[in-house]
C-alpha positions as a printed NumPy array, in Angstrom:
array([[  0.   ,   0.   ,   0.   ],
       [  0.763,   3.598,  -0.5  ],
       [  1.718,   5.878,   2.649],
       [ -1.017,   8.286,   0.889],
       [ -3.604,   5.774,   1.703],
       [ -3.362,   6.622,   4.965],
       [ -3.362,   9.897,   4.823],
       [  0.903,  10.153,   4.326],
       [  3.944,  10.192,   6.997],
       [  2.652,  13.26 ,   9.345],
       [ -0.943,  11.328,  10.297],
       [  1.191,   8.485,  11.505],
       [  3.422,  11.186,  13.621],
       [  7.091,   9.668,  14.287],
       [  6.046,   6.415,  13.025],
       [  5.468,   7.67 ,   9.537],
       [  9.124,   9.047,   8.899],
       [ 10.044,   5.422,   9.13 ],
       [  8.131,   3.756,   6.468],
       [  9.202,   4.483,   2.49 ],
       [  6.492,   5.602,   0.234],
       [  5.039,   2.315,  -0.584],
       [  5.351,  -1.241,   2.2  ],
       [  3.603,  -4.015,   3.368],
       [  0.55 ,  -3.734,   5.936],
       [ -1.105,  -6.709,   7.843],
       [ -4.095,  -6.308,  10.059],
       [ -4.72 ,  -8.64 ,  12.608],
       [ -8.178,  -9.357,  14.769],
       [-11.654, -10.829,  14.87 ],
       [-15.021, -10.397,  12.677],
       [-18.133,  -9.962,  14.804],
       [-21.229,  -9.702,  13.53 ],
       [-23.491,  -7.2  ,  14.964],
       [-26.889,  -7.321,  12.862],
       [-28.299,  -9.4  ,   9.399],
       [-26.12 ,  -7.59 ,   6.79 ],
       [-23.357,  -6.172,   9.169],
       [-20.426,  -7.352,  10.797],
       [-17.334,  -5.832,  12.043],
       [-13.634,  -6.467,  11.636],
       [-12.072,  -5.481,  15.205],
       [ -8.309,  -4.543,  14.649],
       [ -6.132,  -5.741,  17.261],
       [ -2.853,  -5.18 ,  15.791],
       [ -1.335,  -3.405,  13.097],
       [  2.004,  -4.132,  11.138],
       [  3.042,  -1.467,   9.033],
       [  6.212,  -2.74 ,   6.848],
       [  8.398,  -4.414,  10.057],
       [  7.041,  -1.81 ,  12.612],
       [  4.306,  -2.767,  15.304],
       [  2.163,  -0.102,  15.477],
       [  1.027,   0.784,  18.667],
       [ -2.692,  -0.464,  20.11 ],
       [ -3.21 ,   3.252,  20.607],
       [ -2.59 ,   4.272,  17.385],
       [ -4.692,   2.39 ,  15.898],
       [ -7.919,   4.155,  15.852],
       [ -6.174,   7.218,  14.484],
       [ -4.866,   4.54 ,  11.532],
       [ -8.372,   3.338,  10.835],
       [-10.306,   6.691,  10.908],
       [ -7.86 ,   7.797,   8.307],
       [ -8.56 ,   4.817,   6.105],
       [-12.354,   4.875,   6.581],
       [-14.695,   6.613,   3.848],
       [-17.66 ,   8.105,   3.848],
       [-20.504,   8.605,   6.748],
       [-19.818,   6.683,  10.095],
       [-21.455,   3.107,  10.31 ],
       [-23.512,   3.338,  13.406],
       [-22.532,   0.851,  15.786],
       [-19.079,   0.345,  14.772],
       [-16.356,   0.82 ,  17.101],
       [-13.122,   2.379,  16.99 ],
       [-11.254,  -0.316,  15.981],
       [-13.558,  -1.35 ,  13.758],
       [-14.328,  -1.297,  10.092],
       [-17.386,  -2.314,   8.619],
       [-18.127,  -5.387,   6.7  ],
       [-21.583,  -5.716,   4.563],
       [-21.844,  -9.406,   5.104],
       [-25.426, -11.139,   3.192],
       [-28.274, -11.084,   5.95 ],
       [-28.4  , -15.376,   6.663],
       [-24.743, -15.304,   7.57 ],
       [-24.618, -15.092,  11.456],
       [-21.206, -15.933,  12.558],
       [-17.735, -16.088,  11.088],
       [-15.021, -18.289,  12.237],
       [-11.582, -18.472,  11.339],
       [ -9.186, -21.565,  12.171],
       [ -6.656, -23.559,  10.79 ],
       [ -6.659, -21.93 ,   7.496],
       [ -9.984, -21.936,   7.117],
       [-13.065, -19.457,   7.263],
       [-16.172, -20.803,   7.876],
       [-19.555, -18.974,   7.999],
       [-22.163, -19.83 ,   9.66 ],
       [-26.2  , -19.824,   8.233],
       [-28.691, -17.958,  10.973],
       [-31.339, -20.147,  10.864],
       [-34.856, -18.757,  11.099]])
């Protein structure tokens, strides 16, 4: 990804002068779902090229990525995930993702 994306070195404060222009990010966390249609990715870590980014800075990271008007009942650490309505619960293990069918 490009530093751009998130809004270039200065949003990230000191951390920023020490990635180049362009690196690798990984997000780590869970997906909850919170309603039919809606789930949540909950970012609990944050690896910008071979830096660890802080927990705390990690909600200033994601508001700078996120677009548009706020999804209500997302949280800080959160971004949103339109899931289809009969999916009620995501698991990840092994490798695998399964999703689970609500069942009516």
């Amino acid at each position: 990804m490009e530093l751009k994306d998130f809004g270039g070195a200065k949003s990230l404060g000191p951390v920023g002068m020490l990635l180049g222009e362009r690196d690798s990010v990984r997000f780590g966390g869970t997906i909850n779902t919170l309603k039919p249609g809606l789930a949540e990715f909950l970012v609990q870590e944050v690896k910008l090229g071979r830096i660890d980014l802080p927990s705390r800075l990690i909600p200033r990271l994601l508001t700078q990525m996120k677009r548009g008007k706020p999804v209500v009942g997302i949280s800080q650490n959160g971004l949103p995930m339109v899931m289809p309505a009969y999916i009620s619960d995501v698991r990840i293990s092994d490798g695998k993702i399964t999703l689970y069918k609500s069942v009516k």
